[in-house]
Each structure stands twice: as structure tokens, then as C-alpha cells.
C-alpha positions in Angstrom: -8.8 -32.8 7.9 -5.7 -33.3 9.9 -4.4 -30.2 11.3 -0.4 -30.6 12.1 1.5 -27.6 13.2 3.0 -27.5 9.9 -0.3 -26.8 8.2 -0.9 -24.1 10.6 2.6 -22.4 10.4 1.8 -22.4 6.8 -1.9 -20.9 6.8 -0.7 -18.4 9.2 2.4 -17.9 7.4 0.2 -16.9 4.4 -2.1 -14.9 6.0 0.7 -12.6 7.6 2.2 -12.3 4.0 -1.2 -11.3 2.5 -1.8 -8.9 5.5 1.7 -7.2 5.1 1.1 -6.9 0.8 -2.6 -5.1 1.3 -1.0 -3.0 4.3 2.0 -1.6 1.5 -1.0 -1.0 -1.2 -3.2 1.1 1.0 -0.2 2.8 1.9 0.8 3.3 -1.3 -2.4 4.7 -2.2 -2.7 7.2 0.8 0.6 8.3 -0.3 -0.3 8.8 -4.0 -3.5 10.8 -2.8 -1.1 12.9 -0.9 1.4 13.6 -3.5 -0.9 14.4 -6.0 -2.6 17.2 -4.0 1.4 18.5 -3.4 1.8 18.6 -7.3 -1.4 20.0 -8.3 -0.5 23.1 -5.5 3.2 23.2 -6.9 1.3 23.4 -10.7 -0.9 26.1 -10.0 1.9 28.2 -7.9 3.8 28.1 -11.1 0.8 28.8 -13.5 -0.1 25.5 -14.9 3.2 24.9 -16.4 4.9 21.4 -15.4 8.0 21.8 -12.8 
């Protein structure tokens, strides 16, 4: 297979694009994790009752 720089701007293009879209889900799931634990403390300091 010929390899021209194009081809390898473009695979690495694509793997820097996948790498930044699984880097905002994991954050994005670390920072659900954390917000539920804040809502299920704000829920019980108000008896169960939605804020």
C-alpha cells in the first residue's frame, strides 16, 4: 500500500479526533458519577423530597 503523507495526516488526523471524543465521554461519565452522589446528599439533607 502506498503510504503518502496525506494518508498519514489523515490516519493520524482520525485517531486524534477519536482520542479527544472517548477523552469527553469518560469525562463526562466521571462527572455524572460525581454529580449524582452531590444530589443524592442534597436529597437526603432535605428528606427525600426533590430540590
Amino acid at each position: 500500500m502506498y503510504m503518502d503523507a496525506v494518508v498519514i495526516a489523515g490516519i493520524v488526523t482520525v485517531l486524534l479526533m477519536l482520542g479527544f471524543f472517548v477523552g469527553v465521554a469518560v469525562f463526562v461519565m466521571r462527572d455524572q458519577k460525581r454529580h449524582a452522589e452531590d444530589v443524592s446528599k442534597r436529597q437526603e439533607k432535605h428528606g427525600g423530597r426533590p430540590v
